[in-house]
C-alpha positions in Angstrom: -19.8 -27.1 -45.0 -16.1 -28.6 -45.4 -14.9 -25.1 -45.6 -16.5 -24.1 -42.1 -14.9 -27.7 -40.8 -11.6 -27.2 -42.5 -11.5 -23.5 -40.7 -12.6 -24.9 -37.8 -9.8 -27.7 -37.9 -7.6 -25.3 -38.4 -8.7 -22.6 -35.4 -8.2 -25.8 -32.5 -5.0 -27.1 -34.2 -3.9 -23.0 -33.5 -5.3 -23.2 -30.3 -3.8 -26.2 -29.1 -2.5 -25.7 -25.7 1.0 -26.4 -25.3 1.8 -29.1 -22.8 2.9 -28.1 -19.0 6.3 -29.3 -19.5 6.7 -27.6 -22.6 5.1 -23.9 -21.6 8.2 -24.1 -18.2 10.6 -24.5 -20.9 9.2 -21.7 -23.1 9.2 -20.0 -19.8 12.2 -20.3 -19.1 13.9 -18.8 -22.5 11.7 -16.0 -22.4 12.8 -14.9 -18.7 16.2 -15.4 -19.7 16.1 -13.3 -22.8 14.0 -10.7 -20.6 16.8 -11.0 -17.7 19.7 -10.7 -20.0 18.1 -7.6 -21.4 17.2 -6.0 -18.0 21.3 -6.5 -16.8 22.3 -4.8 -19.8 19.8 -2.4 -19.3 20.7 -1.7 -15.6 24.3 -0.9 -16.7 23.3 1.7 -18.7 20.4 3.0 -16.6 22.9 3.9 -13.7 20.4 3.8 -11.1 20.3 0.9 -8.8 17.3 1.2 -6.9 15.1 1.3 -10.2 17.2 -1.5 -11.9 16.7 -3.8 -8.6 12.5 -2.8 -8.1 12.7 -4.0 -12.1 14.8 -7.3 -11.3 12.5 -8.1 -8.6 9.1 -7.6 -10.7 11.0 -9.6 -13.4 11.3 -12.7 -10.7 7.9 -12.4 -9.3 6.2 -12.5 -13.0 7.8 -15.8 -13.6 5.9 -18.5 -11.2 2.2 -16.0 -12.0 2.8 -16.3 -15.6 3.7 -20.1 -15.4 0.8 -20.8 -13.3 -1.8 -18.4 -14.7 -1.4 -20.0 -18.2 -3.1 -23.2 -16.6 -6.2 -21.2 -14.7 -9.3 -20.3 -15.9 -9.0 -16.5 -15.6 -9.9 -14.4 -18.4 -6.7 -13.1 -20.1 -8.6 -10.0 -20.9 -9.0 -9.6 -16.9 -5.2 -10.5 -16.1 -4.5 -7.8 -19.2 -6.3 -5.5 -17.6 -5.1 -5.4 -13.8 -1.3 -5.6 -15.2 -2.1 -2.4 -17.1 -3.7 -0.6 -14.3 -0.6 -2.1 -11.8 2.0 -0.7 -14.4 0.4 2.7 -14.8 -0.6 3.7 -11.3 3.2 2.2 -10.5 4.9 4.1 -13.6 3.4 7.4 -12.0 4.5 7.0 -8.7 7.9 5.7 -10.2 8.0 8.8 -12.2 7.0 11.2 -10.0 9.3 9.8 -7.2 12.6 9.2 -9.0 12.7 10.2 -12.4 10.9 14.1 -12.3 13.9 15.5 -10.0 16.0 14.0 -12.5 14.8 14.9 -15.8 15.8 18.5 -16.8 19.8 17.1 -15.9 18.9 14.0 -18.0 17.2 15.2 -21.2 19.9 18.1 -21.4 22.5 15.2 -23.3 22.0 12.4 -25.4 23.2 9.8 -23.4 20.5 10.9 -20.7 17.7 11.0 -23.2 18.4 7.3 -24.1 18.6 6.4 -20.6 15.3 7.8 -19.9 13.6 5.6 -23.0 15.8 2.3 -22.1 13.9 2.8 -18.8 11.0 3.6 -19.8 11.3 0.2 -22.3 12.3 -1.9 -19.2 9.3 -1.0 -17.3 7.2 -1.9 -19.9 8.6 -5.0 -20.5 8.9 -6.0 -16.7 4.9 -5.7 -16.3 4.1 -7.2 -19.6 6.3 -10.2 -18.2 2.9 -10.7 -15.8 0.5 -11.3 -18.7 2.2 -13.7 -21.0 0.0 -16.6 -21.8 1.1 -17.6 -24.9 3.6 -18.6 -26.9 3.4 -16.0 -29.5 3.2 -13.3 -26.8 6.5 -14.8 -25.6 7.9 -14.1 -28.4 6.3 -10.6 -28.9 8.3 -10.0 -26.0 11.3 -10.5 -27.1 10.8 -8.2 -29.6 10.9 -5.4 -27.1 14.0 -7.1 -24.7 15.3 -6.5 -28.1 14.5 -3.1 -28.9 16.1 -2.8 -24.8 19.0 -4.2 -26.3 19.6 -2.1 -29.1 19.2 1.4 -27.4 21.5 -0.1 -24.7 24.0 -1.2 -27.8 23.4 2.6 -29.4 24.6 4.8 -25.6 28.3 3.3 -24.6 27.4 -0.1 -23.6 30.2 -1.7 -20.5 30.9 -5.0 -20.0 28.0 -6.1 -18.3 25.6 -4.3 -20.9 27.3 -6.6 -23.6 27.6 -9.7 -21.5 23.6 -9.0 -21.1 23.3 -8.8 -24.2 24.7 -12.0 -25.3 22.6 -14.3 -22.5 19.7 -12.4 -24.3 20.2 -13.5 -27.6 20.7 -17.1 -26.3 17.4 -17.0 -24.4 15.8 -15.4 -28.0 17.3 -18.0 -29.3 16.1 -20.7 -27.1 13.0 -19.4 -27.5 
């Protein structure tokens, strides 16, 4: 009996929502480490259109995540309309933009990576829409990370490292 109360003390004191004024503030460090890493990915990238749909999914995600933390929606359901939004999107992306450039952009190195790096920033620009957490905040800058990194591996410019650094400050922040 004080096992299953200790366990269950334990579970709520883990589940213990963190206060509105505290999740914007989480917010806001997480977005900042997810923007620094999509401007050092657009530098690399080298296509603007893409880079710009990705910046502009990136701001939308911020107020729905803020505000969907508070609601009463399943996260499972959120989870599962993000996924279906970033697939049937990622194959019209693909199809559209990346297909007539793919043979020219696997044939060198550089290419390859820019073809992952997007692929990475894609991913992470979607998953920005079901963050309810702050543990999956922090999962996610795991992969603006794993951004930053290939960006840091294929001759990064100035922008690509300056993105880098206001990423570490918002993984840092975070």
């Amino acid at each position: 009996m004080a096992a299953a109360l200790a366990v269950k003390a334990s579970a709520a004191s883990a589940a213990e929502p963190v206060p509105e004024w505290d999740w914007y503030w989480v917010c806001v460090a997480g977005w900042v480490a997810m923007m620094g890493a999509w401007a050092a990915a657009a530098d690399v990238v080298g296509d603007p259109a893409f880079s710009l749909r990705c910046g502009f999914i990136l701001v939308a995600a911020f107020p729905f995540t803020y505000y969907m933390r508070f609601s009463k929606v399943p996260p499972m359901l959120v989870r599962l309309a993000v996924l279906v939004a970033a697939a049937a999107l990622g194959l019209f992306e693909i199809q559209r933009v990346w297909m007539p450039q793919l043979p020219f952009l696997l044939g060198s190195l550089g290419g390859s990576y820019r073809v992952l790096i997007a692929g990475f920033v894609w991913v992470m620009c979607f998953r920005a829409f079901a963050l309810r957490s702050v543990r999956e905040m922090a999962e996610t800058t795991i992969l603006a990370g794993s951004v930053l990194l290939l960006v840091l591996v294929n001759e990064p410019g100035a922008i690509a490292i300056a993105g880098t650094a206001v990423s570490l400050l918002g993984c840092v922040a975070l």
